[in-house]
N, C-alpha and C positions, 0 to 999 in steps of 0.2 A: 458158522463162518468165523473165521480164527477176527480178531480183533481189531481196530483200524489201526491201533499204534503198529501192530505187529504187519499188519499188510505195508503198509508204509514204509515201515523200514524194509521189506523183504523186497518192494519194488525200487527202492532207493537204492540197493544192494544190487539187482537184477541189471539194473538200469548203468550202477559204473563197471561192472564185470561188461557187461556189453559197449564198454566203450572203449576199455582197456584193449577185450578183442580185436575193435574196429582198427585202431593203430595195429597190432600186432603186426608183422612184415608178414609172419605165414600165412594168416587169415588172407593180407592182402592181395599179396600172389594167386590165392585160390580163390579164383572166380566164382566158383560154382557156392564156396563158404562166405565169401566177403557178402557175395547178394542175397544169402541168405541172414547177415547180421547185420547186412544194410536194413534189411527187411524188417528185423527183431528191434533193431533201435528207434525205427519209423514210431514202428509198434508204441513203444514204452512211452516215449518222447512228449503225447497227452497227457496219459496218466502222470508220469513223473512233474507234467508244468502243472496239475491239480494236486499233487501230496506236496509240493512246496509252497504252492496257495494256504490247503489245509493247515501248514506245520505258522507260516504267518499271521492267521486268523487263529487258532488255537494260541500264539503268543500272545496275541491281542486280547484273547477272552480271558487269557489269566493274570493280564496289568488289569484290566477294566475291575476284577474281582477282587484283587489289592487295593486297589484304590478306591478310598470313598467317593472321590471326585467323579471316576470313571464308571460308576454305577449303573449310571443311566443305558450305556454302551452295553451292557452284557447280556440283554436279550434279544439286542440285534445280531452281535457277535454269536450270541448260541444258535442262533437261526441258519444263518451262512455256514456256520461248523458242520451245523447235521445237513444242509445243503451240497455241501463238497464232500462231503462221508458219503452219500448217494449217489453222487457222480462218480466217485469213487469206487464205489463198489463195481456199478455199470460199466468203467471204464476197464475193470480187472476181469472181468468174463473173459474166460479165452473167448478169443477170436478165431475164426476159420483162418490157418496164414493164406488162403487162397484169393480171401475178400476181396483184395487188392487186384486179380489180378484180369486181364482180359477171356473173356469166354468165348467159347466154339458154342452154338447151337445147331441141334439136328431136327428136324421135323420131320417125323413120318404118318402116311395117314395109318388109321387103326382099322376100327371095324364102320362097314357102310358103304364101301364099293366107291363108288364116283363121287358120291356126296363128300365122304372122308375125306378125299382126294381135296375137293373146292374149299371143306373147311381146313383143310391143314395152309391152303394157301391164304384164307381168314387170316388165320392163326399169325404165318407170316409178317401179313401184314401190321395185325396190332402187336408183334414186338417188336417191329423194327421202326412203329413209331413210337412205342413205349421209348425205345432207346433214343430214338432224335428228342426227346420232350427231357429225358434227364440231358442231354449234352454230350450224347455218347455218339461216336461214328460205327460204321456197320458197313461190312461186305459181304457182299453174296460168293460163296466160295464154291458152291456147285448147286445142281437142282435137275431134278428127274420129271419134266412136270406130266400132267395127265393132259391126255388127250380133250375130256371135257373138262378142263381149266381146273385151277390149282394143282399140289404137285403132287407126285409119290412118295419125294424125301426132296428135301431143300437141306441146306444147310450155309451158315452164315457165322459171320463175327462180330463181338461187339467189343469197341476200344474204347476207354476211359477208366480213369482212376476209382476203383471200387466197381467196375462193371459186373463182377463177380454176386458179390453181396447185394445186390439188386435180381439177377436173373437166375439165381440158383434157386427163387421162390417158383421159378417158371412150369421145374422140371416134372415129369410126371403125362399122367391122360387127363386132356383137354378132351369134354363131353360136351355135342352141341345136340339139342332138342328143337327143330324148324321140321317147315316145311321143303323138298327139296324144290329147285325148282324144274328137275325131271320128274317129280310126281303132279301124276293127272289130275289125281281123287281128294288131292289137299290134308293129305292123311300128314301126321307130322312124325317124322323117324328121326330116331337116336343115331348119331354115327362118334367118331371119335380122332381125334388125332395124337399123339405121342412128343411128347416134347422132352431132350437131352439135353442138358447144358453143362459144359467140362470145362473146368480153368483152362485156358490156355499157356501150356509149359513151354518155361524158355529152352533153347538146346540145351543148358547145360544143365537141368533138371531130369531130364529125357537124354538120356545115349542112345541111338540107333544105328545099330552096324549093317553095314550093305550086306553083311555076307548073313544077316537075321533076313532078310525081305527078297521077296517072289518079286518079280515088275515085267508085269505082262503089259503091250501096249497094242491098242486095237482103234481101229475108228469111232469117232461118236456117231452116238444115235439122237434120234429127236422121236418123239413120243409114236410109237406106234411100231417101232424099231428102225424106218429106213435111215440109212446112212448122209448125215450133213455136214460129211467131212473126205476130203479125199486121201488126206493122210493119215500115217496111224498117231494122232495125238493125245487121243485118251489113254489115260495110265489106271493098271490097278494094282496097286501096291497091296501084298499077303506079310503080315508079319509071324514069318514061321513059330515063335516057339510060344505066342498065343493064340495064334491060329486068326486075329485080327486081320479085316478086306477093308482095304478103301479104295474105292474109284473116283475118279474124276476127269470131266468131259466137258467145261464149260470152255476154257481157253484154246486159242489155235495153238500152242505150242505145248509139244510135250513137255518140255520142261517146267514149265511156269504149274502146268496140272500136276506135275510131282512133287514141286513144292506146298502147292497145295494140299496133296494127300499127304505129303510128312508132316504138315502141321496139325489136321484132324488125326493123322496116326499116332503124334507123340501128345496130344490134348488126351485121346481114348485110353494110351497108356499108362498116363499121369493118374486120370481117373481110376483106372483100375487098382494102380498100386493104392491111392486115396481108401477106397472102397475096405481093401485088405486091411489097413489099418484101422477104421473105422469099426471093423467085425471084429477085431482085435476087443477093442475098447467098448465092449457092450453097453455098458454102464449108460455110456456118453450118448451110446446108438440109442437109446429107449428114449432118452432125454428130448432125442430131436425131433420136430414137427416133419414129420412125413420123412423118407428115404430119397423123393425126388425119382425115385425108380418110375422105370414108361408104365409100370402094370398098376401103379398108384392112380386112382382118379382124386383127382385136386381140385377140379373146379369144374362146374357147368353150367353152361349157357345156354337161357331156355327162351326163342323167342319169341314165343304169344304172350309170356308174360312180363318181356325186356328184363327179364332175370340175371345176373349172376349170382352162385353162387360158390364160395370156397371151404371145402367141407373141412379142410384141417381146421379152422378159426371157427365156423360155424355165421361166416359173415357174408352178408344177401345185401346186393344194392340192386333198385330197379333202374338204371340207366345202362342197357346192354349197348347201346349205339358207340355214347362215350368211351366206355371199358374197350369195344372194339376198333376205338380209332385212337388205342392206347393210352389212354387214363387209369393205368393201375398201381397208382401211389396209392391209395386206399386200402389197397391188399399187400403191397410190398410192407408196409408201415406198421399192418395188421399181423401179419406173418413174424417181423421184423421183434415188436415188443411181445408176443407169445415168447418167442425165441429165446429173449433176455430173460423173461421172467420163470420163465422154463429153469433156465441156466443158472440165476439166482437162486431160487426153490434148492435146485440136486448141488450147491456148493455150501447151500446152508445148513445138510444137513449133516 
């Protein structure tokens, strides 16, 4: 890792070229660039108020060192120095620019038939308290449920500043080990649910043209297929040139369900394009804990033993009750410093 003086200045530099930007009239004008250099100067705007702390206390530690007087002062001063070089470093990891931003989550069940079905509505559950417990709001944006309770695919939002960087730890197969309780003989079966989580893209990140998209509209159904609508206001939106389907059926009004399916359309295609770049940048890819892909198993919940456990981290807590009435700052925090130190490690070298 290149040097603190040298970082320093190179964020010092980063940080007025991005301001200069910010004023430019062209920048301004283009929306689509201003919020992205809104976004970049957020970014900096930490780090830069820690390398002018640092560049303060490194003054400080080299009067204290001139001075006989000031003697006493210079192993406090060197203390906070290497203090703020560490935040510092931490502060300079890139960051995902998505961190910030609001997420679409999809739920589907996996393998286990019915069972699947009731743990994916588990599932549900403990994120959408996971999310009220940080301060985050949440809508339910559609849902297919099962006939014997929980769904086949749900899907929801979640709003607040960083909502991203909290439930991207989510993504992947959730594995539940119970007993179901449509089993006679007490036998205990593995089923599984799928969990996606996509930044949610603003329009102007996302161009969608009417004349790219299929929109078929048909009646909704309610679980077992009859019809609980006498209009046609479910939409299913086809994004021809990737072949992407969104439905949705929870609202009476077509309309309000096509805006719905535009915003899960242009979240999946935000992701997609995300993904490309990512495979791009191999390096980076190796770097990171898990892909968050559905075919990943990340975590499992085994209830004779009130078990979880999340196998990227290698970290087992016995309070399964908690964890599922959304208590998993323990694993976002676990997942979270892996990440960093991950990050640190492949810039140090």
């Amino acid at each position: 890792m290149a040097g603190i003086d040298a970082l320093v200045e190179e964020l010092e530099r980063s940080y007025r070229e991005t301001q200069e930007r910010m004023s430019d009239p062209a920048v301004y004008n283009d929306h689509r660039e201003a919020a992205e250099v809104g976004r970049r100067l957020k970014e900096l705007e930490a780090p830069y108020k820690l390398a002018q702390a640092w560049r303060e206390v490194q003054d400080d530690l080299e009067a204290a060192r001139a001075d006989a007087e000031l003697r006493e002062l210079v192993a406090e001063a060197e203390l906070r120095v290497a203090e703020l070089e560490e935040e510092l470093r931490l502060a300079l990891i890139e960051r995902d620019p998505a961190d910030a931003k609001d997420v679409i989550v999809e739920l589907r069940q996996g393998v286990g038939g019915d069972e699947a079905a009731i743990w994916a509505g588990d599932l549900f559950r403990m994120l959408t308290r996971y999310a009220e417990r940080r301060g985050f709001k949440w809508e339910q944006l559609g849902a297919n449920p099962s006939e014997t309770g929980g769904f086949n695919e749900v899907t929801f939002a979640v709003k607040g500043d960083g909502a991203y960087s909290v439930f991207k730890w989510e993504g992947g197969t959730h594995r539940v080990q119970r007993v179901p309780v449509t089993e006679s003989q007490g036998r205990i079966h593995t089923s599984t649910a799928t969990v996606a989580v996509m930044p949610e893209a603003e329009e102007v990140e996302v161009e969608i043209h009417e004349n790219e998209l299929k929109i078929d509209v048909y009646r909704s159904t309610g679980p077992g297929g009859q019809s609980v609508n006498t209009t046609d206001s479910a939409v299913r939106i086809t994004h021809l040139p990737t072949g992407l389907v969104v439905a949705m059926q929870d609202e009476k009004s077509q309309l309000q369900n096509k805006a719905k399916a535009l915003r899960v359309l242009r979240a999946r295609l935000f992701e997609l394009e995300r993904e490309k770049q990512a495979a791009e940048l191999s390096a980076q890819r190796r770097s990171q804990i898990g892909t968050g892909e559905r075919a990943e198993k990340i975590r499992t919940y085994n209830y004779p033993e009130s078990r979880v456990t999340d196998h990227r981290i290698k970290l087992t807590v016995h309070r399964l009750d908690q964890v599922l009435d959304g208590d998993l700052g323990e694993f976002t925090e676990g997942l979270e410093q892996e990440d960093r130190r991950r990050k640190l490690e492949s810039a140090a070298v």
